[in-house]
MARBA-3410 file (N, C-alpha, C, O; in Angstrom, 1 decimal):
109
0.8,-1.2,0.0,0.0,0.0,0.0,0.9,1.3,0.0,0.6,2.2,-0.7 ~ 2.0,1.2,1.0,2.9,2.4,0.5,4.2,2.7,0.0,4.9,3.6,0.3 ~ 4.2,1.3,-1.0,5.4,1.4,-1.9,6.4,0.5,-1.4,7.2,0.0,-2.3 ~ 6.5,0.1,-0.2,7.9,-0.6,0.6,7.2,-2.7,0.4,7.0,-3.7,1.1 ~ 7.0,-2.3,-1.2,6.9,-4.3,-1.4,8.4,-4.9,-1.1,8.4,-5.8,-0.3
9.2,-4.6,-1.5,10.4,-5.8,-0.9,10.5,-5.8,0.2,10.7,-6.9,0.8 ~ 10.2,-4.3,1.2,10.5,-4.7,2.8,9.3,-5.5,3.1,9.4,-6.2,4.2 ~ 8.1,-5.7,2.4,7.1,-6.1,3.4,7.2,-7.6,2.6,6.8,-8.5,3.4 ~ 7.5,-8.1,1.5,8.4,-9.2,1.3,9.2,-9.8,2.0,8.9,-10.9,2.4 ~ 10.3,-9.3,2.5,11.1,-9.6,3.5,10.4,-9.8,4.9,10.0,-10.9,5.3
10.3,-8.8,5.3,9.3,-9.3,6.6,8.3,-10.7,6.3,8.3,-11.5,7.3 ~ 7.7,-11.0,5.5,6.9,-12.1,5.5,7.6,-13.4,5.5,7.1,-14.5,5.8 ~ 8.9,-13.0,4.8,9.4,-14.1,4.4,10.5,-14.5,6.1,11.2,-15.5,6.2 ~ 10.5,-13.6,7.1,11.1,-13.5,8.1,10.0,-14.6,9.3,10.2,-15.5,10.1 ~ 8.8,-13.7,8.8,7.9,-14.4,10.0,7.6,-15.9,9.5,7.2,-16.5,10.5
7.6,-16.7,8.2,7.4,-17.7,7.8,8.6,-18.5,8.3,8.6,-19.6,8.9 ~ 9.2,-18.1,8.0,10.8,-18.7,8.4,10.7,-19.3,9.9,10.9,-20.5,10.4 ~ 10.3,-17.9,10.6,10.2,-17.9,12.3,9.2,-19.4,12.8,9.4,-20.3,13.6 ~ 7.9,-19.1,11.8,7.1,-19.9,12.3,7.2,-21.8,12.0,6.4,-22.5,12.7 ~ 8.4,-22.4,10.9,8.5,-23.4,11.6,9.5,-23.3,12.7,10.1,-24.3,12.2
10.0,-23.1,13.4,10.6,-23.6,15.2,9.3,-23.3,15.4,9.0,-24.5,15.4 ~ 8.2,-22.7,15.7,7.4,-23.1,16.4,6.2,-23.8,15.7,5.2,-23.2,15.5 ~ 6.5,-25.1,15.4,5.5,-26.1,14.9,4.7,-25.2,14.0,3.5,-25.6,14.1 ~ 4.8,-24.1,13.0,3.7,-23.8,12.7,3.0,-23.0,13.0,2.2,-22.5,12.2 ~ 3.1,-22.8,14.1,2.4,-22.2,15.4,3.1,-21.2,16.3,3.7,-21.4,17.4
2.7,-19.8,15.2,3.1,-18.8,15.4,2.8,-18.2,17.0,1.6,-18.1,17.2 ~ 3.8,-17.9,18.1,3.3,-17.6,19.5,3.1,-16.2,19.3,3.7,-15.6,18.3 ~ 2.2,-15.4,20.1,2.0,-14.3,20.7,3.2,-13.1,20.3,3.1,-12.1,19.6 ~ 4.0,-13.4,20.9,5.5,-12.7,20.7,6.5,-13.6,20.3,6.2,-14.8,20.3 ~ 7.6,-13.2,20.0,8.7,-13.7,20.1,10.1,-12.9,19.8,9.6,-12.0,19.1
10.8,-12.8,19.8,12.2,-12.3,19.5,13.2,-13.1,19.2,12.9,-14.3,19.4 ~ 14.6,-12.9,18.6,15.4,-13.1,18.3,16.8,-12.2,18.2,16.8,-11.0,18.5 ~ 17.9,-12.7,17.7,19.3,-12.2,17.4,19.5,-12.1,16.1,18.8,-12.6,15.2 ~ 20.6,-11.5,16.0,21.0,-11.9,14.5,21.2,-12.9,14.0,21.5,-13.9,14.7 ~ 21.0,-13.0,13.0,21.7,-14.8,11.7,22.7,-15.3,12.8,22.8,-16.3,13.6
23.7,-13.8,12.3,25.0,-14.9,12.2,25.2,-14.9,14.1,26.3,-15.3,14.5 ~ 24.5,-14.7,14.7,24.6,-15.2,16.4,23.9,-16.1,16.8,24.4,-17.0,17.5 ~ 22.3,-16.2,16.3,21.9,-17.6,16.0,20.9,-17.8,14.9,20.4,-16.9,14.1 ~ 20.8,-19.3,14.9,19.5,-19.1,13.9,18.0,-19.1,14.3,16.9,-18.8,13.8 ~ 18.2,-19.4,15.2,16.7,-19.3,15.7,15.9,-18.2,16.4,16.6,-17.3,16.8
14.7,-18.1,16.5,14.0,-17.5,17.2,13.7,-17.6,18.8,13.8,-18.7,19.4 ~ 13.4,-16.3,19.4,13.1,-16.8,20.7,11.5,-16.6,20.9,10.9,-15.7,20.3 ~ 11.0,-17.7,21.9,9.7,-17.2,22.4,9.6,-16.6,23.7,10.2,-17.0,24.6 ~ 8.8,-15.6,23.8,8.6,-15.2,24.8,7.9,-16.1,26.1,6.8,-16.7,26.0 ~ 8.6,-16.0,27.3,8.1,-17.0,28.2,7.2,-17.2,28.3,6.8,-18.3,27.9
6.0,-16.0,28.8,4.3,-16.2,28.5,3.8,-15.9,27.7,2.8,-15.1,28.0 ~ 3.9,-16.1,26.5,3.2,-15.6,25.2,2.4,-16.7,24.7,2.9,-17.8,24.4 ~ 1.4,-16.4,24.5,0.1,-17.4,24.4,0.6,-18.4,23.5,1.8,-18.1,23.3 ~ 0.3,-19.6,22.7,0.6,-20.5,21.7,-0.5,-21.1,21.2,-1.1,-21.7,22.1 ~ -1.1,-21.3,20.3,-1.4,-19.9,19.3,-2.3,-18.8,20.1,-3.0,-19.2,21.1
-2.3,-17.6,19.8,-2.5,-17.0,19.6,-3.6,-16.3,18.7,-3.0,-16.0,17.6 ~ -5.0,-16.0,18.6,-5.4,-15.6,17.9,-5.1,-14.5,16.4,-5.3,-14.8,15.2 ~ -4.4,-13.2,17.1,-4.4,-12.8,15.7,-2.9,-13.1,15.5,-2.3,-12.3,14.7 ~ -2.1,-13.9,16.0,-0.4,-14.3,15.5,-1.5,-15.5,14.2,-1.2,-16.0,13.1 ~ -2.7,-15.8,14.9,-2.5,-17.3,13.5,-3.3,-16.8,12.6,-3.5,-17.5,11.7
-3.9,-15.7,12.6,-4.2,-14.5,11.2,-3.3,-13.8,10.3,-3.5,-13.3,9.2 ~ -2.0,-13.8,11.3,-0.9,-12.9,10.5,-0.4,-13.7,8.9,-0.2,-13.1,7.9 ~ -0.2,-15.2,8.9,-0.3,-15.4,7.6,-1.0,-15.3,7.2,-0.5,-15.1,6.1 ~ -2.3,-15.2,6.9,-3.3,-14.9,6.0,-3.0,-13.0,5.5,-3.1,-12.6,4.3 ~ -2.8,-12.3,6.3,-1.8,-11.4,6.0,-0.9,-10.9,5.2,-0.8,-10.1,4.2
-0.5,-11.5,5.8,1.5,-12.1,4.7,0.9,-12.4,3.3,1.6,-11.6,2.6 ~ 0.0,-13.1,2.7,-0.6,-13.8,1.7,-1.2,-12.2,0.9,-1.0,-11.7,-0.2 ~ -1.8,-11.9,1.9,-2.0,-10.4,1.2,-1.0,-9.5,0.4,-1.0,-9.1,-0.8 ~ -0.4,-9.2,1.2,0.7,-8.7,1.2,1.9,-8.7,0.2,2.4,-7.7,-0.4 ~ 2.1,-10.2,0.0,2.6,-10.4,-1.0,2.5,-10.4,-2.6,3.2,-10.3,-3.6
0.7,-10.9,-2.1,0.1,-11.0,-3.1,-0.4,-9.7,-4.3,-0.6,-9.7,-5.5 ~ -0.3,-8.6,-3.2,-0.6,-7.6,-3.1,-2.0,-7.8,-3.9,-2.2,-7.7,-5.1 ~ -2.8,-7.9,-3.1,-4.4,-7.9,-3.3,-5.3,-6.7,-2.8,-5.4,-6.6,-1.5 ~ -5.7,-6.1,-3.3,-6.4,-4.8,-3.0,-7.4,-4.7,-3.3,-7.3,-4.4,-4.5 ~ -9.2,-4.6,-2.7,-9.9,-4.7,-3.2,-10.2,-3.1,-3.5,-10.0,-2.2,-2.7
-10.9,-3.1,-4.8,-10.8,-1.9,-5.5,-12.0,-1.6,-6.2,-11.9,-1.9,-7.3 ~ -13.4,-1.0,-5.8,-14.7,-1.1,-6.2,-15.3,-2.8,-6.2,-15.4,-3.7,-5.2 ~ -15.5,-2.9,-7.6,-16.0,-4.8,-8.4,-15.2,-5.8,-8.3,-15.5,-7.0,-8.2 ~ -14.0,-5.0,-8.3,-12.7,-5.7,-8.2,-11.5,-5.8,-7.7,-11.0,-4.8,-7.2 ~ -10.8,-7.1,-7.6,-9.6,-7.1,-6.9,-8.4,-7.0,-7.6,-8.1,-7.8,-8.5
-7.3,-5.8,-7.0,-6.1,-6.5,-8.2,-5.4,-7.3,-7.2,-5.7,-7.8,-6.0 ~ -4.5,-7.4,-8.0,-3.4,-8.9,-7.8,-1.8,-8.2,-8.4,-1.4,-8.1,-9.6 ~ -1.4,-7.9,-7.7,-0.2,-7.0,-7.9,1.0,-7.8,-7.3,1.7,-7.1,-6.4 ~ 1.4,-8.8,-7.5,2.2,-9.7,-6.5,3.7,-9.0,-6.5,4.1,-8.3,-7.5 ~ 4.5,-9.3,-5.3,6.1,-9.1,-5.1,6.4,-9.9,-3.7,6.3,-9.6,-2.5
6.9,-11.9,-4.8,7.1,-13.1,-4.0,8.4,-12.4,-3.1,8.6,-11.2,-3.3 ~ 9.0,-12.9,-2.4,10.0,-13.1,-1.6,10.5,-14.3,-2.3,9.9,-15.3,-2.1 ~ 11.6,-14.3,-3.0,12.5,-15.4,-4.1,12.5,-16.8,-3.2,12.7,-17.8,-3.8 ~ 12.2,-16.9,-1.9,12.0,-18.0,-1.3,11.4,-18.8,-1.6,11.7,-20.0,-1.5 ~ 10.3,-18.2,-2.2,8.6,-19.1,-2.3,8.8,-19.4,-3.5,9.0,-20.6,-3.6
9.0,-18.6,-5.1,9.3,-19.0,-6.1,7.6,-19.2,-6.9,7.4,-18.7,-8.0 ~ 6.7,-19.8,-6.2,5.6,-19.4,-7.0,4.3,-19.8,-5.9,4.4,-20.7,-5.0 ~ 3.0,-18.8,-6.3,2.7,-19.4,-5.2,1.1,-18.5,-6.2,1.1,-17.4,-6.9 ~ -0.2,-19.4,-5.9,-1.2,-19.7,-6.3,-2.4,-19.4,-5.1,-2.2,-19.8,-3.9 ~ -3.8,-18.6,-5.4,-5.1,-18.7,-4.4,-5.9,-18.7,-5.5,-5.5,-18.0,-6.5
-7.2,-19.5,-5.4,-8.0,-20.0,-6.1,-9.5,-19.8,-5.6,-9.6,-20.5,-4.6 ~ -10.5,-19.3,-6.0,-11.7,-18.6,-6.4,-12.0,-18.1,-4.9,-12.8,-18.5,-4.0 ~ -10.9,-16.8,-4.9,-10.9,-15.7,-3.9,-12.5,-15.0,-4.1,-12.8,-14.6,-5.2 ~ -13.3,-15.0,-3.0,-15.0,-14.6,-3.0,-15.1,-13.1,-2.5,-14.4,-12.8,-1.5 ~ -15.4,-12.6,-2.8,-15.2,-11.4,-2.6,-16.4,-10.5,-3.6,-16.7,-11.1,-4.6
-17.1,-9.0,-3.3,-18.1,-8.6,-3.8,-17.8,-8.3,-5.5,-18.7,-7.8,-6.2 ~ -16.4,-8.8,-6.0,-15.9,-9.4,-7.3,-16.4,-10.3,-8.2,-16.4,-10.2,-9.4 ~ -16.9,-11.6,-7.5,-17.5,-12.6,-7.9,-16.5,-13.4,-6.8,-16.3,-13.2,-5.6 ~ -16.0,-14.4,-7.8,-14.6,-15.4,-7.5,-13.4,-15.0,-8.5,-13.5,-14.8,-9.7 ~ -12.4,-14.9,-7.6,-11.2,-14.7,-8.3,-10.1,-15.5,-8.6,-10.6,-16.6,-8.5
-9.2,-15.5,-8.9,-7.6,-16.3,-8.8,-6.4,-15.1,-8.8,-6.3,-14.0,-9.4 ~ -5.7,-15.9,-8.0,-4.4,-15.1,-7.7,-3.0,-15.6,-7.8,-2.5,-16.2,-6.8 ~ -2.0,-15.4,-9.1,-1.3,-16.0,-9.3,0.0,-14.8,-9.1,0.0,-13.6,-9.4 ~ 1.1,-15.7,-8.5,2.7,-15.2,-8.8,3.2,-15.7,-8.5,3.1,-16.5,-7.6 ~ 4.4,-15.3,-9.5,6.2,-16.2,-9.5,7.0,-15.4,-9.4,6.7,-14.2,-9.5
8.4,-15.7,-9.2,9.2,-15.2,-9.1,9.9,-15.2,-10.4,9.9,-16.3,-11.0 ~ 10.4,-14.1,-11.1,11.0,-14.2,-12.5,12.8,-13.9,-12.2,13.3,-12.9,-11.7 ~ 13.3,-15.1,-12.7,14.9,-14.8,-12.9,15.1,-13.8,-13.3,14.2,-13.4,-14.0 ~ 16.2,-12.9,-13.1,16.8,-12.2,-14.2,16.8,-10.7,-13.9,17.3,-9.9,-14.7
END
């Protein structure tokens, strides 16, 4: 929405990363260090597991990348993947559009 698609690429592709150490199952909070001090994430001692809107934040992310914007009739589909994912598909998105699809890849080069 305001121009910073590779950072919010990155960030998604940060918190996907994060979320397998924790089964999938993104906690409440969490923190970490750098890479090269470790690889992992930390969780915060009492931080719920899951968490309501931590297990909404991918669906999010999905947005995000997708860059999906609903726009009057219609939705665009404006994607910028995170080279991680490489290609990635949603299929008859409902919306006051009708049904949609939502396709992106990542292009070499």
């Amino acid at each position: 929405r305001y121009g910073y698609r590779k950072e919010a690429a990155r960030v998604a592709m940060g918190i996907l990363e994060a979320a397998t150490f924790f089964h999938d199952r993104l906690p409440e909070a969490f923190a970490g260090f750098r890479r090269d001090m470790t690889r992992f994430p930390v969780e915060y001692p009492t931080a719920c597991s899951p968490q309501a809107w931590a297990t909404g934040a991918p669906l999010l992310l999905l947005r995000v990348v997708l860059g999906l914007e609903p726009v009057g009739e219609h939705l665009i589909v404006d994607p910028h993947l995170p080279e991680q994912i490489g290609w990635l598909q949603i299929l008859d998105i409902p919306g006051r559009w009708g049904r949609t699809d939502a396709f992106a890849r990542v292009r070499e080069g």
